[in-house]
MARKESE-729825 format. One record per residue (C-alpha): residue number from 1; residue in one letter; y negated, z, x. Coordinates in steps of 0.2 Angstrom, whole numbers, plus 2048, in hexadecimal, padded with zeros to 3 digits. Layout:
{resi->NUM resn->a north->Y up->Z east->X} $
...
END
This chain:
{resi->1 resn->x north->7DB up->779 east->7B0} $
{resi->2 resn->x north->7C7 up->774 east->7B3} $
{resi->3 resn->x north->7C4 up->764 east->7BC} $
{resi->4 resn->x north->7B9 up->76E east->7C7} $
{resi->5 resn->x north->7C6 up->777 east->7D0} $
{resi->6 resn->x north->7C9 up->76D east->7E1} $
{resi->7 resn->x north->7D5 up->76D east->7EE} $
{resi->8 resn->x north->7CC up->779 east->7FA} $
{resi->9 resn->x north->7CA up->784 east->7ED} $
{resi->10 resn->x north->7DC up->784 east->7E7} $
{resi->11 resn->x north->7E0 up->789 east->7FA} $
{resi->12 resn->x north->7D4 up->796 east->7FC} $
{resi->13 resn->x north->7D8 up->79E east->7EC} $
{resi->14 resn->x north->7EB up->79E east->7F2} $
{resi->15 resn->x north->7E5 up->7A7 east->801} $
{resi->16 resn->x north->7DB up->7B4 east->7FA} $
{resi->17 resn->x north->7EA up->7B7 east->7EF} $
{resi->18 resn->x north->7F5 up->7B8 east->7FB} $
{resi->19 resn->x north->7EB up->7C4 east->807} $
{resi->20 resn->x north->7E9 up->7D0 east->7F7} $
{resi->21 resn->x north->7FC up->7CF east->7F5} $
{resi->22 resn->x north->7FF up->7D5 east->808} $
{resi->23 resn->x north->7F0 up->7E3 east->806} $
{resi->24 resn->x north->7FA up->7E8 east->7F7} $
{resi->25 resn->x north->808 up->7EA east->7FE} $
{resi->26 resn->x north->7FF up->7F4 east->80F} $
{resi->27 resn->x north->7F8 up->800 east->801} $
{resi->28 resn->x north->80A up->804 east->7F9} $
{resi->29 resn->x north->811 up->807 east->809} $
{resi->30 resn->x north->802 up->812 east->80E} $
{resi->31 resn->x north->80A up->81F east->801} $
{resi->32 resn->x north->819 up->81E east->806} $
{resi->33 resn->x north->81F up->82E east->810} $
{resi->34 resn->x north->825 up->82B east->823} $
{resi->35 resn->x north->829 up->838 east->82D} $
{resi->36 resn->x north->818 up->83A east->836} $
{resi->37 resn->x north->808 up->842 east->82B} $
{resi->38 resn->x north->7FE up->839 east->823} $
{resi->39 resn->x north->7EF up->838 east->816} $
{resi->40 resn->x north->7F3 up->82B east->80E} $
{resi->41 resn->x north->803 up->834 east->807} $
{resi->42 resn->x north->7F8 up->842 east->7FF} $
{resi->43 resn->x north->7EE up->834 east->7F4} $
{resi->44 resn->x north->7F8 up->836 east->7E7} $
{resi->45 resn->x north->7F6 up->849 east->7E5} $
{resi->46 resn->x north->7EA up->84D east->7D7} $
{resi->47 resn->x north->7E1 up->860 east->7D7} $
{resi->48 resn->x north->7DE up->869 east->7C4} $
{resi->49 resn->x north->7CC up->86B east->7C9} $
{resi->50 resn->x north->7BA up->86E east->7C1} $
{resi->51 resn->x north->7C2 up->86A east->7B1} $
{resi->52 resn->x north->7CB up->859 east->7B5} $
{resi->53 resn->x north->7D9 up->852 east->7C2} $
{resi->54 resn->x north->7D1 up->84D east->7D1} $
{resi->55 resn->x north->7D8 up->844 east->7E0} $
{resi->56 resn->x north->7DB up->851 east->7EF} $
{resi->57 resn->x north->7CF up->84A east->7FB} $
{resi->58 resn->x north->7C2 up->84E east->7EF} $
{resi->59 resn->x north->7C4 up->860 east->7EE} $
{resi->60 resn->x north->7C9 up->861 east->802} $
{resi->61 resn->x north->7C9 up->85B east->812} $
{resi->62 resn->x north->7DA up->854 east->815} $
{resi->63 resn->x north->7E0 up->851 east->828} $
{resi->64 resn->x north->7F1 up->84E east->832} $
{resi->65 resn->x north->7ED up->857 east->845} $
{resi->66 resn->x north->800 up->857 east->846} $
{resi->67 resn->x north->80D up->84A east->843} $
{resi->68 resn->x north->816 up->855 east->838} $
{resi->69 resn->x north->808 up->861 east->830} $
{resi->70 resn->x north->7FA up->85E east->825} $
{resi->71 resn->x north->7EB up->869 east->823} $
{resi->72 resn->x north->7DD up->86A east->813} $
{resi->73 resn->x north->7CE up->872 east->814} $
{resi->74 resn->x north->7C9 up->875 east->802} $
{resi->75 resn->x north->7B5 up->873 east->7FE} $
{resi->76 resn->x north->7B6 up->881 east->7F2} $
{resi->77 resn->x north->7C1 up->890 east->7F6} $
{resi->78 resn->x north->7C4 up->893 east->7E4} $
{resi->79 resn->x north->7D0 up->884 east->7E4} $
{resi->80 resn->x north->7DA up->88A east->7F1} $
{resi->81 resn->x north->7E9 up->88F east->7E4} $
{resi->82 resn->x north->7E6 up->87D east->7D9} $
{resi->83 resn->x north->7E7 up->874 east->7E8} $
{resi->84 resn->x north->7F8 up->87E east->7F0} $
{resi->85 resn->x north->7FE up->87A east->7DD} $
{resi->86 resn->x north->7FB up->869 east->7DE} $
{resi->87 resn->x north->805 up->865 east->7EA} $
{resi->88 resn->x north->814 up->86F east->7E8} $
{resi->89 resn->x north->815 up->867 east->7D8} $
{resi->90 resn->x north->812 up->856 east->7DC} $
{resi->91 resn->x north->824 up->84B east->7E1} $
{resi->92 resn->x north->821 up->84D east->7F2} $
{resi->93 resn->x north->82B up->85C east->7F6} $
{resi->94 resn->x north->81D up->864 east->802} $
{resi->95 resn->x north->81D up->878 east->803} $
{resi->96 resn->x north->809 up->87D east->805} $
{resi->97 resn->x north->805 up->88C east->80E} $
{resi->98 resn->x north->7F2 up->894 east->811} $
{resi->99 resn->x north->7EA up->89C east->81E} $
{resi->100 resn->x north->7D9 up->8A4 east->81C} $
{resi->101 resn->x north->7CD up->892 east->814} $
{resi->102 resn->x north->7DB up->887 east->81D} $
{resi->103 resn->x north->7EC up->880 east->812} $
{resi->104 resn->x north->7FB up->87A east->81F} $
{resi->105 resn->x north->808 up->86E east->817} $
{resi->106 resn->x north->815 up->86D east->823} $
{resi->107 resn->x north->81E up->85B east->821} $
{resi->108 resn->x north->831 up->85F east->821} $
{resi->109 resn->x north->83C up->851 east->82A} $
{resi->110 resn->x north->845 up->842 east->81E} $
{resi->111 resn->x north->856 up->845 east->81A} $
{resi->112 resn->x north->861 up->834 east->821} $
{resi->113 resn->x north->863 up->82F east->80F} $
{resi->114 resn->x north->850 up->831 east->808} $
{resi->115 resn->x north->84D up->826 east->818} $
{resi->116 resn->x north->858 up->81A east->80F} $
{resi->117 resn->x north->853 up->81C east->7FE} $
{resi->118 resn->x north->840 up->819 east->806} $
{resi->119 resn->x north->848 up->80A east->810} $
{resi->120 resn->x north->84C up->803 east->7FF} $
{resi->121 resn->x north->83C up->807 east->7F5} $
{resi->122 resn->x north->831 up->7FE east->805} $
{resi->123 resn->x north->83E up->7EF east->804} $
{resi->124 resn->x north->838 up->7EE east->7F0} $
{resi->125 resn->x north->825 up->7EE east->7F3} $
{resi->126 resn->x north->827 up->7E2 east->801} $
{resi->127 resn->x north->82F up->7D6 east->7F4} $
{resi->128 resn->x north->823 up->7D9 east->7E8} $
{resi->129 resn->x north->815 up->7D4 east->7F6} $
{resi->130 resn->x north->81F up->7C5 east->7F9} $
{resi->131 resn->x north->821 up->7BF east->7E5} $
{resi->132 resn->x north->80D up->7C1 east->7E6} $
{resi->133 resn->x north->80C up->7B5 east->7F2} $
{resi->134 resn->x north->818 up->7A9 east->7ED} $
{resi->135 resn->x north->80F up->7AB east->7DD} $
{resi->136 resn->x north->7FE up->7A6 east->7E4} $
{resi->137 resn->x north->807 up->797 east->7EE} $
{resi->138 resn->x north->80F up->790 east->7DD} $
{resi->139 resn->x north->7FC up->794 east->7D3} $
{resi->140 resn->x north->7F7 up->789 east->7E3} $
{resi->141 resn->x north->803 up->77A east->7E3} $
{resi->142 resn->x north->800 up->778 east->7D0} $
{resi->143 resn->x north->7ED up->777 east->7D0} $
{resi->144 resn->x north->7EE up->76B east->7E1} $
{resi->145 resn->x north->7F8 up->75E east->7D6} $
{resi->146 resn->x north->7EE up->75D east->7C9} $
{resi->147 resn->x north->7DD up->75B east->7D2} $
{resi->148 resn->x north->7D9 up->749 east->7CD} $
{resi->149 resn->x north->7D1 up->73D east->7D7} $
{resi->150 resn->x north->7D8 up->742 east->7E8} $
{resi->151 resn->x north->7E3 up->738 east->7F3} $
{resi->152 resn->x north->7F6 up->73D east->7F2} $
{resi->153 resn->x north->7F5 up->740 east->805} $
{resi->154 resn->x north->7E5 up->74B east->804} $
{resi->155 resn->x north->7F1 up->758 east->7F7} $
{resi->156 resn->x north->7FF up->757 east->803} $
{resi->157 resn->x north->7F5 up->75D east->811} $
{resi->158 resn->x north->7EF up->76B east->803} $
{resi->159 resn->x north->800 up->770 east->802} $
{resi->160 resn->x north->806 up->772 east->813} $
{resi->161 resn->x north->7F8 up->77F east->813} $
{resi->162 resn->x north->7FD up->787 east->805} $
{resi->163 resn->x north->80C up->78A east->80D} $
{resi->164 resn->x north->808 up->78C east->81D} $
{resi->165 resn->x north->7FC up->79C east->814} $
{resi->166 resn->x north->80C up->7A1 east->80C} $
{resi->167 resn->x north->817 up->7A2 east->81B} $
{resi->168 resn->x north->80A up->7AB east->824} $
{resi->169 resn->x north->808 up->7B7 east->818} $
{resi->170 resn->x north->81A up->7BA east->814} $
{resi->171 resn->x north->81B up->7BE east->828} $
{resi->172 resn->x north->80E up->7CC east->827} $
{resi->173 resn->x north->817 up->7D5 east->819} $
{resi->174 resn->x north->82A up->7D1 east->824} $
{resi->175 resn->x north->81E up->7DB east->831} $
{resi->176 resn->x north->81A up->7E9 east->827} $
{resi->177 resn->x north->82A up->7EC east->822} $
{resi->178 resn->x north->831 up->7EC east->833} $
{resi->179 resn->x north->822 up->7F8 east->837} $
{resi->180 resn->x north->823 up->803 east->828} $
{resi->181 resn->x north->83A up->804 east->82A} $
{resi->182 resn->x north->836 up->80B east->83D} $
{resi->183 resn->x north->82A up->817 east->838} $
{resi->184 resn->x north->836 up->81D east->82B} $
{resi->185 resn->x north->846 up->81B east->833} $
{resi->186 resn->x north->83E up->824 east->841} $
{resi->187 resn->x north->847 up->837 east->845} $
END
């Protein structure tokens, strides 16, 4: 611990951490399948292409015009088929089907237990968002008390920001989780 590090530094750094936590956590639920389309949830696909495994947005354009139906439009024609094989192999149990330059993915509906079973893996993201956090406000409490030369009243104040930060931030991933649940529960 450097002498330089201050008390408004400590709290900015907490709150950085702790808005990188809940971004996190936003970008795992992103991939997470609900039962509207969306692109995000294709991210993960990767396309044998000119030699190397590509992400699928980089070998097509990827659109949802429907909430249950996805559409690419390859950039080459010649990877219609990597791209069909792609994504019937990848673990999301989507059955691609072309027609003419245009691949349709229809999105079937969520059984009631994979609703659950993705009920559970969000509530297990969300937790790891909020051990980020809590992580960043502990990081912060340690390095408010050992800033010397600063009035005990000064690092109080310190801390109720930190926490305040923390309870903010642990209320915007409560949010997502309520947001995300609906969208998945959703029939």
């Amino acid at each position: 611990m450097s002498a330089a590090t201050s008390i408004p530094d400590a709290v900015k750094q907490a709150r950085e951490q702790m808005h990188k936590a809940v971004e996190n956590t936003k970008r795992e639920f992103s991939g997470l399948r609900g039962n509207k389309a969306t692109t995000s949830l294709l991210d993960t696909v990767r396309v044998d292409a000119y030699g190397s495994h590509v992400p699928l947005n980089q070998v097509g354009l990827v659109s949802a015009p429907e909430p249950r139906l996805f559409t690419i439009q390859p950039f080459d024609k010649g990877l219609i088929q990597a791209i069909e094989k792609a994504i019937r192999e990848s673990d999301l149990g989507l059955n691609p089907s072309t027609q003419g330059n245009l691949i349709r993915i229809p999105l079937p509906p969520l059984s009631e237990e994979r609703r659950k079973d993705l009920v559970k893996i969000v509530h297990k993201l969300a937790e790891e968002g909020r051990v980020g956090i809590r992580h960043a406000r502990t990081d912060a409490m340690q390095k408010v008390k050992k800033v010397e030369h600063v009035s005990d009243d000064e690092k109080t104040r310190a801390e109720k920001e930190i926490q305040k930060a923390h309870d903010e931030h642990i209320k915007q991933v409560d949010a997502l989780i309520h947001s995300k649940e609906a969208e998945i529960m959703e029939v």
